[in-house]
Biopython code that builds the backbone (N, CA, C, O; Angstrom):
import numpy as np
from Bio.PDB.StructureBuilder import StructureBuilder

atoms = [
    (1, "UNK", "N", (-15.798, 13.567, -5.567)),
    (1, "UNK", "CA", (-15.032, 12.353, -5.725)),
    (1, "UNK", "C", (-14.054, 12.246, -4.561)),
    (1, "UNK", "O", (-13.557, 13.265, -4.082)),
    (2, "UNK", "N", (-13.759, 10.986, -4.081)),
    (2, "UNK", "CA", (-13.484, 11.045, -2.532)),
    (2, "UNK", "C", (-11.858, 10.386, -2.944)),
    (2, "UNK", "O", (-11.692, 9.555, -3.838)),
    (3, "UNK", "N", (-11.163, 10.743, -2.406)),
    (3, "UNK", "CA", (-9.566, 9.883, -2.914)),
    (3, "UNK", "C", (-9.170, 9.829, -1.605)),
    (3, "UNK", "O", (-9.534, 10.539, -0.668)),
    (4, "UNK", "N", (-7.909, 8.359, -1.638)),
    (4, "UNK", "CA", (-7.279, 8.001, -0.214)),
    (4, "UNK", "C", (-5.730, 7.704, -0.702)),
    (4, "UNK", "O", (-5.175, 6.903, -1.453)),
    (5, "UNK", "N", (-5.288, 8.965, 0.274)),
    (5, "UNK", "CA", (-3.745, 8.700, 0.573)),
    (5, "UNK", "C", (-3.081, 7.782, 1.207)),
    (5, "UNK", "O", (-3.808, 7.133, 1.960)),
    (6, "UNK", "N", (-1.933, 7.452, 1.204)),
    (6, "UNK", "CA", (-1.203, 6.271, 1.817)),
    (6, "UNK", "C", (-0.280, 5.955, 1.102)),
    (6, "UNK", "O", (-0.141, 6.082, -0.114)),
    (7, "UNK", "N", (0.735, 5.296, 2.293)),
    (7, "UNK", "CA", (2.472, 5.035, 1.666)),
    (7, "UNK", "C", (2.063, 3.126, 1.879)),
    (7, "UNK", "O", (1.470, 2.404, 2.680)),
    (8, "UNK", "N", (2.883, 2.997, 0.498)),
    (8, "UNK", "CA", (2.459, 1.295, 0.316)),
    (8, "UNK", "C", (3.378, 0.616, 1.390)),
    (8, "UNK", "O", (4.537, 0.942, 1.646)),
    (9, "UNK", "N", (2.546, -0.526, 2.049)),
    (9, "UNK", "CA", (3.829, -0.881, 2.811)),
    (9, "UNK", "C", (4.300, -2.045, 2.075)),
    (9, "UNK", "O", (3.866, -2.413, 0.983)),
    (10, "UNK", "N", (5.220, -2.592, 2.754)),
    (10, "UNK", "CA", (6.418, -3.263, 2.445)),
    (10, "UNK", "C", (6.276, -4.563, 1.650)),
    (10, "UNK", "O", (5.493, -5.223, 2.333)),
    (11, "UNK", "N", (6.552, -5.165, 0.758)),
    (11, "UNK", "CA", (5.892, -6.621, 0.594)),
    (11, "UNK", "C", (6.390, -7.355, 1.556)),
    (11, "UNK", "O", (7.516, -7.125, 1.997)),
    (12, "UNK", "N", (5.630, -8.331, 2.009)),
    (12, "UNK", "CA", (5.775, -9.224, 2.994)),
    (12, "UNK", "C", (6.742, -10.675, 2.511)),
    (12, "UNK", "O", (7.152, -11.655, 3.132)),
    (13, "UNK", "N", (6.823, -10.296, 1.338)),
    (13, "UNK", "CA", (7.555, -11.769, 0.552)),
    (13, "UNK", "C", (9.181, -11.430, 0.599)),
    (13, "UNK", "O", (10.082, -12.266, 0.663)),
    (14, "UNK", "N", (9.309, -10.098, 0.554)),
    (14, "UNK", "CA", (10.704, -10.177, 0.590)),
    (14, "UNK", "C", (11.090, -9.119, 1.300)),
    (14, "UNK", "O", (10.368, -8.122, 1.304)),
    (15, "UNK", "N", (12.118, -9.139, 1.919)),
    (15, "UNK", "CA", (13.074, -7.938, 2.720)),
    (15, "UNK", "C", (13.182, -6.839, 2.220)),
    (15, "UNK", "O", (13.058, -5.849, 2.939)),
    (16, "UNK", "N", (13.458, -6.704, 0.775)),
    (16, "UNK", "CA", (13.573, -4.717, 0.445)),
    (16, "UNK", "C", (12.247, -4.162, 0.647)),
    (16, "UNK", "O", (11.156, -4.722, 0.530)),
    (17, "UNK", "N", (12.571, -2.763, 1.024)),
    (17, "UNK", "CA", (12.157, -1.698, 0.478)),
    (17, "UNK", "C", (11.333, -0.585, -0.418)),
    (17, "UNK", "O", (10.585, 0.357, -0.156)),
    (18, "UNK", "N", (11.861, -1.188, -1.602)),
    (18, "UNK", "CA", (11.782, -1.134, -2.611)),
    (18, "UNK", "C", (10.121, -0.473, -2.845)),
    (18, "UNK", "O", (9.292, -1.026, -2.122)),
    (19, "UNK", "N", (9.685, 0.396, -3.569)),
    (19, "UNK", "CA", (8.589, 1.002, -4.017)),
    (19, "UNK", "C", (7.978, 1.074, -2.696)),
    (19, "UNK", "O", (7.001, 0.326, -2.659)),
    (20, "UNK", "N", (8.214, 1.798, -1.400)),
    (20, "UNK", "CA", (7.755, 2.427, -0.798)),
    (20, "UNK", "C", (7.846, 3.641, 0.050)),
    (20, "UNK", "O", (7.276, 3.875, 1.115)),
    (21, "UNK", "N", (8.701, 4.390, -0.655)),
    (21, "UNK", "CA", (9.226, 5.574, -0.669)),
    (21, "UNK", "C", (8.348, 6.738, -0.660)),
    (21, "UNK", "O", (8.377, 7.651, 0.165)),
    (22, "UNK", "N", (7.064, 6.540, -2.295)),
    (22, "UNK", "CA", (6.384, 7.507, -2.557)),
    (22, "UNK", "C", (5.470, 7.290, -1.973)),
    (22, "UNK", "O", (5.372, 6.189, -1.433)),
    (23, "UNK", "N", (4.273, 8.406, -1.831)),
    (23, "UNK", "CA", (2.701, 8.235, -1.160)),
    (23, "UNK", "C", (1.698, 8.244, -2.442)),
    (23, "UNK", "O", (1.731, 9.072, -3.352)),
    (24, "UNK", "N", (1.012, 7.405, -2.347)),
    (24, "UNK", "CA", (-0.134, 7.047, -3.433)),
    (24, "UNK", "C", (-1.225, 7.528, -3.229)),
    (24, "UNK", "O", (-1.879, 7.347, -2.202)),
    (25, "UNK", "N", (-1.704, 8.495, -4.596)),
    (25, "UNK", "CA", (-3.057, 9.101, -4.052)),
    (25, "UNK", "C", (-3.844, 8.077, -4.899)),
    (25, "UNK", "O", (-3.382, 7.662, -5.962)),
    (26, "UNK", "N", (-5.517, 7.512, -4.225)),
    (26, "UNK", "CA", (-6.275, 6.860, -5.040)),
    (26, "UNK", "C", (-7.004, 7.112, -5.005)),
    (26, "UNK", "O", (-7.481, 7.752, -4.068)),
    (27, "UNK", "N", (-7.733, 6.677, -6.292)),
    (27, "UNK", "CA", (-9.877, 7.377, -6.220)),
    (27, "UNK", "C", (-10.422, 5.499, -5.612)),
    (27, "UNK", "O", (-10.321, 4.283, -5.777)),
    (28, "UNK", "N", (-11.016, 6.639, -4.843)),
    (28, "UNK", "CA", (-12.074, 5.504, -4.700)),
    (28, "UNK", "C", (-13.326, 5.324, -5.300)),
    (28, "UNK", "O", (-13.832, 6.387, -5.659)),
    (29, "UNK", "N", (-14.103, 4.144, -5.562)),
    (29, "UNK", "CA", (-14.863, 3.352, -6.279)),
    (29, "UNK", "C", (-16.041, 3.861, -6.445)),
    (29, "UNK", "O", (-16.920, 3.276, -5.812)),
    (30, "UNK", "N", (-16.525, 5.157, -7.364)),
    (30, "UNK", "CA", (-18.087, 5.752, -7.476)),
    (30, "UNK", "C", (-19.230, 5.224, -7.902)),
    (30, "UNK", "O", (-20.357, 5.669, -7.688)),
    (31, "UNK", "N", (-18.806, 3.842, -8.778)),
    (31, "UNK", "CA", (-19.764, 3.253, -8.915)),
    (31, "UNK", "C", (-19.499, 1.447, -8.698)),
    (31, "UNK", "O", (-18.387, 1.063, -9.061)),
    (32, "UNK", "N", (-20.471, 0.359, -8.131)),
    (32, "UNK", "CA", (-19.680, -0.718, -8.218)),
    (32, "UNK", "C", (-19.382, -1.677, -9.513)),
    (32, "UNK", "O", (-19.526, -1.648, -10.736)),
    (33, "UNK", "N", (-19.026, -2.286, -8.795)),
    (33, "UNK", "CA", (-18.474, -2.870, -10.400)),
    (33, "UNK", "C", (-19.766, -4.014, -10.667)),
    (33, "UNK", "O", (-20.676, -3.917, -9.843)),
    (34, "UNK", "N", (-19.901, -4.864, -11.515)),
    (34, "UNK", "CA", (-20.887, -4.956, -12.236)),
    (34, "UNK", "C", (-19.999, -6.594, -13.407)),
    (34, "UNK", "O", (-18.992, -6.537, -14.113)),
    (35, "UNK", "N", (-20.821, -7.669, -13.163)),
    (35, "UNK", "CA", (-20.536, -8.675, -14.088)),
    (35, "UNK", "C", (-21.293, -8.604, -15.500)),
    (35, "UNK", "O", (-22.486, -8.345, -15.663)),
    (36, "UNK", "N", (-20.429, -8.865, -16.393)),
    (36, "UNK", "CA", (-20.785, -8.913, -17.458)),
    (36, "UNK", "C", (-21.252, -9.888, -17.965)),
    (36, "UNK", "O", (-20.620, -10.939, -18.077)),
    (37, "UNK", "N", (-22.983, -9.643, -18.546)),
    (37, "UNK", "CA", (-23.641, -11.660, -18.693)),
    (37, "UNK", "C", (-22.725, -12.189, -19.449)),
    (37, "UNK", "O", (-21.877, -12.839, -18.838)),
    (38, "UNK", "N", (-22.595, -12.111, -20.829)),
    (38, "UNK", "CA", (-22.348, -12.131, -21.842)),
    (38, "UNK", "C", (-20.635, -13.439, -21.514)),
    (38, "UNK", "O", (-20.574, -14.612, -21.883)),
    (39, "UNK", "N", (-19.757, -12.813, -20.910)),
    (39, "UNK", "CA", (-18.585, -13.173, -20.844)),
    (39, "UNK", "C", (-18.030, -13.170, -19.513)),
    (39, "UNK", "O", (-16.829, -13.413, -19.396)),
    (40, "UNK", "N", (-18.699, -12.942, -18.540)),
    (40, "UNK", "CA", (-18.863, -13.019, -16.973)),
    (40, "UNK", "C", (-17.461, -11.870, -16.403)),
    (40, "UNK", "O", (-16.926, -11.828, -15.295)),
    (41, "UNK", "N", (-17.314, -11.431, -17.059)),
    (41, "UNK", "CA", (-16.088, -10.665, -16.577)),
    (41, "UNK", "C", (-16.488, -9.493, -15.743)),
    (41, "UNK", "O", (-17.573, -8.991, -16.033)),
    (42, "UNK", "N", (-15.783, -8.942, -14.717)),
    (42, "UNK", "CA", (-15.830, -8.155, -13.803)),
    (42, "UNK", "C", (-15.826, -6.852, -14.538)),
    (42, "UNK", "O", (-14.894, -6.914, -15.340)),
    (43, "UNK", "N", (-16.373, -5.822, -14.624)),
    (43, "UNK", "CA", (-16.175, -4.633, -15.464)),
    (43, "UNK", "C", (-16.800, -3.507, -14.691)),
    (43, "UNK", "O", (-17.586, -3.768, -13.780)),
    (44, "UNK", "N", (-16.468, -2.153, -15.034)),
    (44, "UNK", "CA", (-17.141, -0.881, -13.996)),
    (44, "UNK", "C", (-17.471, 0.271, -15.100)),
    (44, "UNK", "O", (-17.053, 0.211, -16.256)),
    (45, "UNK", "N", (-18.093, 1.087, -14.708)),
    (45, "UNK", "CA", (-18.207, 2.615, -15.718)),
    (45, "UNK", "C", (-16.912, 3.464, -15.212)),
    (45, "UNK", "O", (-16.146, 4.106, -15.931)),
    (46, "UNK", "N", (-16.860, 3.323, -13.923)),
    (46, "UNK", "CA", (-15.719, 4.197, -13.780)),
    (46, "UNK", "C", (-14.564, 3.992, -13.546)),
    (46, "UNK", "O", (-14.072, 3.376, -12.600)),
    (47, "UNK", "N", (-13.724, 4.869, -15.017)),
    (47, "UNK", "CA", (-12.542, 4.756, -15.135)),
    (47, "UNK", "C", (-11.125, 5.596, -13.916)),
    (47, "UNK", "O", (-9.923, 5.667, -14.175)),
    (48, "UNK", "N", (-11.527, 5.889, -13.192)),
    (48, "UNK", "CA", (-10.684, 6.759, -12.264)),
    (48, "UNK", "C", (-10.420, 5.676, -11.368)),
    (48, "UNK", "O", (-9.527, 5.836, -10.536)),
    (49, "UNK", "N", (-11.005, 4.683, -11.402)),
    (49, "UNK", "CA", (-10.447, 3.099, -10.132)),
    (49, "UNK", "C", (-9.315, 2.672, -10.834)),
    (49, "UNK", "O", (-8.628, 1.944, -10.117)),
    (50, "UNK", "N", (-8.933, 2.807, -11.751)),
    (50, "UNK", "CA", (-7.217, 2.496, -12.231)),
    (50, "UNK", "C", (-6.563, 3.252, -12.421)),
    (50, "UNK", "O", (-5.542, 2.961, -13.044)),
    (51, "UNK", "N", (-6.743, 4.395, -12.067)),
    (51, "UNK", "CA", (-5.982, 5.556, -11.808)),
    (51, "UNK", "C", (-5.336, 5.562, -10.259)),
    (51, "UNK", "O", (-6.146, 5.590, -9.332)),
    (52, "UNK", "N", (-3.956, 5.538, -9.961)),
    (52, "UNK", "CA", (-3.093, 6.149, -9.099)),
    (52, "UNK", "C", (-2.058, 7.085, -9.333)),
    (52, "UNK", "O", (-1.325, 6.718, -10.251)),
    (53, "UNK", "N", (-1.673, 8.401, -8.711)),
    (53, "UNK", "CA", (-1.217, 9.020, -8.649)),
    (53, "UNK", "C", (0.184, 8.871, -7.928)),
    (53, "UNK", "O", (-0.073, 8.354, -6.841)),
    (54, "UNK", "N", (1.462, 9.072, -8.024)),
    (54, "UNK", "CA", (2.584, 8.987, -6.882)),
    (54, "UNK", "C", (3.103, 10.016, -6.918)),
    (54, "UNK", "O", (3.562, 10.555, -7.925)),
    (55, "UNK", "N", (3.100, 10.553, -5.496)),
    (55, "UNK", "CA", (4.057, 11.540, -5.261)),
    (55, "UNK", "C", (5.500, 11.236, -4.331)),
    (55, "UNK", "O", (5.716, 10.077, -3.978)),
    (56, "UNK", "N", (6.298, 12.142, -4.024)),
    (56, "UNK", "CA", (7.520, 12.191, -3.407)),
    (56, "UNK", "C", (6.867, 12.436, -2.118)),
    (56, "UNK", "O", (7.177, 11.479, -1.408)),
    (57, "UNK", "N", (6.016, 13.349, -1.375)),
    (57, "UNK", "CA", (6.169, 13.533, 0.085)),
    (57, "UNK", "C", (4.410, 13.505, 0.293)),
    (57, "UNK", "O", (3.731, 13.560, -0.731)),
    (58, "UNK", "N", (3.894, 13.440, 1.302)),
    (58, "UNK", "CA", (2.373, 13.173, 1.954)),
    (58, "UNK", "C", (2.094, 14.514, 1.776)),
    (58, "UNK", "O", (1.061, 14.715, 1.137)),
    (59, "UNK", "N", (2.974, 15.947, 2.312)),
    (59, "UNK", "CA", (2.396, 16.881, 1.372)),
    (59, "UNK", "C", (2.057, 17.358, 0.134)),
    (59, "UNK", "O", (1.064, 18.074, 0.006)),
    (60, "UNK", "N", (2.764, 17.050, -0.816)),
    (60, "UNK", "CA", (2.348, 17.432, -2.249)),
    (60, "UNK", "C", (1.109, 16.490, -2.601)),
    (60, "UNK", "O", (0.168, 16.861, -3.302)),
    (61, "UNK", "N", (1.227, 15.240, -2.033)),
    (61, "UNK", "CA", (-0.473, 14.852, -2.539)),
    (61, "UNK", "C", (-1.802, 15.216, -2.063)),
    (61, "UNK", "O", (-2.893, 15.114, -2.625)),
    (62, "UNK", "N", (-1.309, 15.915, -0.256)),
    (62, "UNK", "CA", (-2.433, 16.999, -0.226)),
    (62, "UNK", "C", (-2.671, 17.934, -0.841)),
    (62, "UNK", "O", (-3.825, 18.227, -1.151)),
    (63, "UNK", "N", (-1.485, 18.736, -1.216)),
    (63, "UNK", "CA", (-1.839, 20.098, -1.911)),
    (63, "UNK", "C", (-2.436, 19.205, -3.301)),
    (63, "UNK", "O", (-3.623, 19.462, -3.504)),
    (64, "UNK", "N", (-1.949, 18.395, -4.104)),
    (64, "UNK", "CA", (-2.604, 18.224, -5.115)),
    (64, "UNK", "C", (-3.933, 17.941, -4.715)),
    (64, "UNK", "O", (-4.636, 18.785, -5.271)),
    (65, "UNK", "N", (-4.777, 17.026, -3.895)),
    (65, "UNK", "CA", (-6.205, 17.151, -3.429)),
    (65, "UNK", "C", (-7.001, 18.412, -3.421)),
    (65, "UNK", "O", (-8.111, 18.607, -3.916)),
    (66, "UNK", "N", (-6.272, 19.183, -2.804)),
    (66, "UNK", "CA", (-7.191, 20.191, -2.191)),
    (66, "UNK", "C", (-6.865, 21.121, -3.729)),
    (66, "UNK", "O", (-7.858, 21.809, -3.968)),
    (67, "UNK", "N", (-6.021, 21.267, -4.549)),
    (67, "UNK", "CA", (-5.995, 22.216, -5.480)),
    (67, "UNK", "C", (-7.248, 21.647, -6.337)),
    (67, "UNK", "O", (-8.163, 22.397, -6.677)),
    (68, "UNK", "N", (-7.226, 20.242, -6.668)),
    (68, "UNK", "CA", (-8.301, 19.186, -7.562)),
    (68, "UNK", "C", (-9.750, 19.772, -6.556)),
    (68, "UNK", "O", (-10.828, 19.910, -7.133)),
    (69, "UNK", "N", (-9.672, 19.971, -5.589)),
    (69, "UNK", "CA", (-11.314, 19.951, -4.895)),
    (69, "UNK", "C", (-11.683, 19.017, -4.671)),
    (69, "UNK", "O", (-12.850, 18.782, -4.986)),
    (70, "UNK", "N", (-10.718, 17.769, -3.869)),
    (70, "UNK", "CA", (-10.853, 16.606, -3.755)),
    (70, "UNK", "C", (-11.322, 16.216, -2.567)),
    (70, "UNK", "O", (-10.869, 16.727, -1.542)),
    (71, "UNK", "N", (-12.234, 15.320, -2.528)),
    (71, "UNK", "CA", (-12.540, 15.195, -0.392)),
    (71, "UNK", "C", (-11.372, 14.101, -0.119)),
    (71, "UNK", "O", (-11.734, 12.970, -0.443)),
    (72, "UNK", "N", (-10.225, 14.165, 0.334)),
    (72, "UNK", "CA", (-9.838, 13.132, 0.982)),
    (72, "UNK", "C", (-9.109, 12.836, 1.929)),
    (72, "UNK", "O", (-8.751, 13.844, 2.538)),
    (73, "UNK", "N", (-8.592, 11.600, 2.468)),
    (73, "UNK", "CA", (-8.456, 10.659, 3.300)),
    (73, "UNK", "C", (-6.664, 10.147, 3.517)),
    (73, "UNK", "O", (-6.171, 9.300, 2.773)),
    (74, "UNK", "N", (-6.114, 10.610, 4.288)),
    (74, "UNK", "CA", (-4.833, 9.753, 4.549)),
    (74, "UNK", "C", (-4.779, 9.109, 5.088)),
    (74, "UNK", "O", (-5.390, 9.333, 6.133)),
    (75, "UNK", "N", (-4.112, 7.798, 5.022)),
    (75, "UNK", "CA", (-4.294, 6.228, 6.147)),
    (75, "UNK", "C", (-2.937, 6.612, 6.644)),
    (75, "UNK", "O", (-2.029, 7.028, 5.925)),
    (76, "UNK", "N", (-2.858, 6.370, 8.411)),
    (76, "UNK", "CA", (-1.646, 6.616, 9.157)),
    (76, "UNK", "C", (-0.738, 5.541, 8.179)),
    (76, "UNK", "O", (-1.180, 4.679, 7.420)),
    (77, "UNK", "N", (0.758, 5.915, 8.481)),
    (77, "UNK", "CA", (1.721, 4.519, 7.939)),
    (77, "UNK", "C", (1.585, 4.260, 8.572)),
    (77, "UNK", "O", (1.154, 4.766, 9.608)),
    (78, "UNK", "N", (2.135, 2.486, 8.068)),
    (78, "UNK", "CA", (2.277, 1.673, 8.949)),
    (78, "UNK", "C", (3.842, 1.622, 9.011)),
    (78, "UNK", "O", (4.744, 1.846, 8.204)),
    (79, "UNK", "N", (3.735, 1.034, 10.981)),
    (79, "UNK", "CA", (5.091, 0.731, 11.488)),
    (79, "UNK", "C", (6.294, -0.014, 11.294)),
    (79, "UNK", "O", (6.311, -1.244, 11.298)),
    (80, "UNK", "N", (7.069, 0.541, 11.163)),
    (80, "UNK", "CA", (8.216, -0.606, 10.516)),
    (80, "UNK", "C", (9.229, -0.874, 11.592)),
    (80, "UNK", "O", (9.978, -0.199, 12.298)),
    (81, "UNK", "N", (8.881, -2.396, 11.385)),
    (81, "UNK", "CA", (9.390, -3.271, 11.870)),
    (81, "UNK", "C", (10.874, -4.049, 11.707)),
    (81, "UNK", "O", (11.144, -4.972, 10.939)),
    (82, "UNK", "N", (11.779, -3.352, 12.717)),
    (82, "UNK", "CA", (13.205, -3.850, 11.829)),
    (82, "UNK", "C", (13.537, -5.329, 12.764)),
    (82, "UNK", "O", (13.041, -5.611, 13.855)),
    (83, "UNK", "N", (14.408, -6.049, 12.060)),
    (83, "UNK", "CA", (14.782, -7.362, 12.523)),
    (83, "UNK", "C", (16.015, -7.270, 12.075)),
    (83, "UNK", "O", (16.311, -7.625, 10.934)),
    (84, "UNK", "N", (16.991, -6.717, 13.040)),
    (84, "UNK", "CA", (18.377, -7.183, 12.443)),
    (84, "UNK", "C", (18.940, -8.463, 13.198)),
    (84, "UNK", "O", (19.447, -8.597, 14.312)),
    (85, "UNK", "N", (18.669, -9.330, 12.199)),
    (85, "UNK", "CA", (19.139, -10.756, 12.619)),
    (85, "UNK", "C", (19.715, -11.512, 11.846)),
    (85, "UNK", "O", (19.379, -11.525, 10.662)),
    (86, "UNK", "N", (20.579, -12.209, 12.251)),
    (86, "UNK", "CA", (21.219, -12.708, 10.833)),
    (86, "UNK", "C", (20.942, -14.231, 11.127)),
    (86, "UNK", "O", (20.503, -14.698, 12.178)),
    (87, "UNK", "N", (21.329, -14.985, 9.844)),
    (87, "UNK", "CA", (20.788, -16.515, 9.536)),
    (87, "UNK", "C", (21.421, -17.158, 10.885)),
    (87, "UNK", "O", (20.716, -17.845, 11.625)),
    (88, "UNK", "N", (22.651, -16.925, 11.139)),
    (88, "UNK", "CA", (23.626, -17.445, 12.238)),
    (88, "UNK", "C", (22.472, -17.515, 13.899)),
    (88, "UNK", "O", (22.369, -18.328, 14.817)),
    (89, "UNK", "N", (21.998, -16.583, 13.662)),
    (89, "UNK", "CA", (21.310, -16.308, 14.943)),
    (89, "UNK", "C", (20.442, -17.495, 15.330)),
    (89, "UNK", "O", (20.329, -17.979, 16.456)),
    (90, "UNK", "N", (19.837, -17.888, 14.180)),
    (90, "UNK", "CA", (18.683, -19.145, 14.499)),
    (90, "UNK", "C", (19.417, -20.032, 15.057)),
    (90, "UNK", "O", (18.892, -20.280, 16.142)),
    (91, "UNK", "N", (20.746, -20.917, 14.854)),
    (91, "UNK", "CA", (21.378, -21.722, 15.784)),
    (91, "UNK", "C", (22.416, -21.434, 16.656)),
    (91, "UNK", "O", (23.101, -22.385, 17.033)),
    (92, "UNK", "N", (22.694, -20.242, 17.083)),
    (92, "UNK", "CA", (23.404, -20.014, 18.669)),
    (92, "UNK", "C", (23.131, -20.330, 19.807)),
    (92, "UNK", "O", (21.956, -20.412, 20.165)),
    (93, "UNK", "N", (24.122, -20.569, 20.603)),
    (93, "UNK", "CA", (23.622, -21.079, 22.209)),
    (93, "UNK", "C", (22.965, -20.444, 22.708)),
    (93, "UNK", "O", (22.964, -19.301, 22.253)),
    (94, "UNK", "N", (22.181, -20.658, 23.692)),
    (94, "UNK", "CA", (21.966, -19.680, 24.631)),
    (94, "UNK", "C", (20.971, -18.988, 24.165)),
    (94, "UNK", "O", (20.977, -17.799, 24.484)),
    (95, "UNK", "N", (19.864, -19.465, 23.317)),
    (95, "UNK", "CA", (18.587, -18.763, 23.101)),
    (95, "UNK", "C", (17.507, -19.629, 23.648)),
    (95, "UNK", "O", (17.658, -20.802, 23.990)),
    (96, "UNK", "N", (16.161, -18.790, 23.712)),
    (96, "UNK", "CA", (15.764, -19.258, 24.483)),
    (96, "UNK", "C", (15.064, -20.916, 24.677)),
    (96, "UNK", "O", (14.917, -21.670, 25.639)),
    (97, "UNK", "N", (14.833, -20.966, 23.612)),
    (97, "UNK", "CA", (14.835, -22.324, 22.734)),
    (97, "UNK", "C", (15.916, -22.887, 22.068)),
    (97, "UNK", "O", (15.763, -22.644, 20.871)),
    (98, "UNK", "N", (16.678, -23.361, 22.211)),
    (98, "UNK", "CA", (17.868, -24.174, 21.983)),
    (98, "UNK", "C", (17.580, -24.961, 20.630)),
    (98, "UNK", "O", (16.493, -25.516, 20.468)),
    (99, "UNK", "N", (18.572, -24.996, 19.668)),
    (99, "UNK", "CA", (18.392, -26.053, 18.484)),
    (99, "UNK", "C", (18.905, -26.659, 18.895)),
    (99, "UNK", "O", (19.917, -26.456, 19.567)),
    (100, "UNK", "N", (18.069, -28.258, 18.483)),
    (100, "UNK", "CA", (18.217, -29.608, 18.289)),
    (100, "UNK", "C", (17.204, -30.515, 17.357)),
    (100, "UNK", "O", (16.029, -30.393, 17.012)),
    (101, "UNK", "N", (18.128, -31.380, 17.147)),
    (101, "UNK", "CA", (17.748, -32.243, 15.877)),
    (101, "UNK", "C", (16.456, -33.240, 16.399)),
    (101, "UNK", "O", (15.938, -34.037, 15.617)),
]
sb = StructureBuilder()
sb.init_structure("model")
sb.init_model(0)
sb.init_chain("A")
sb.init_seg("    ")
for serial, (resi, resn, name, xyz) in enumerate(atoms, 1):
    if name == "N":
        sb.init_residue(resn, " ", resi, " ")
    sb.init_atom(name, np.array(xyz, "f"), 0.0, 1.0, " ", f" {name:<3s}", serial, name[0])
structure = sb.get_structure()
């Protein structure tokens, strides 16, 4: 069973932080998923695709892998991007594009 590490990045909707601290171990998908005639709903046999794990540091979810006998996968983080800018900034002089009405 193959699992993939990775730190969630940031939501794009808002400025915090917030829930991306820990690293998420996940199983990936052993069998695909499969519509149901009957009621057309999306459904799978395997239950380990709603399973995530969180840990505190990128090491302890290796050691937990490799203790499980797990094959897996860490995705580099991604880069964070700071913008310290404040609202004021969008209409000051002297940028390079000038506001006007």
């Amino acid at each position: 069973m193959a699992v993939r590490i990775y730190r969630p990045a940031r939501n794009a909707m808002q400025s915090g932080k917030g829930k991306t601290a820990a690293w998420i171990l996940e199983f990936e998908a052993a069998a695909p998923r499969t519509i149901d005639p009957l009621m057309g709903w999306t459904s799978s046999a395997d239950t380990r695709q709603q399973l995530k794990l969180s840990f505190d540091s990128r090491e302890e979810a290796v050691a937990y892998a490799e203790r499980q006998g797990l094959a897996y996968t860490v995705a580099p983080e991604a880069p964070v991007r700071s913008q310290h800018k404040s609202y004021s900034d969008n209409f000051k002089w002297g940028r390079p594009d000038n506001w006007t009405h």
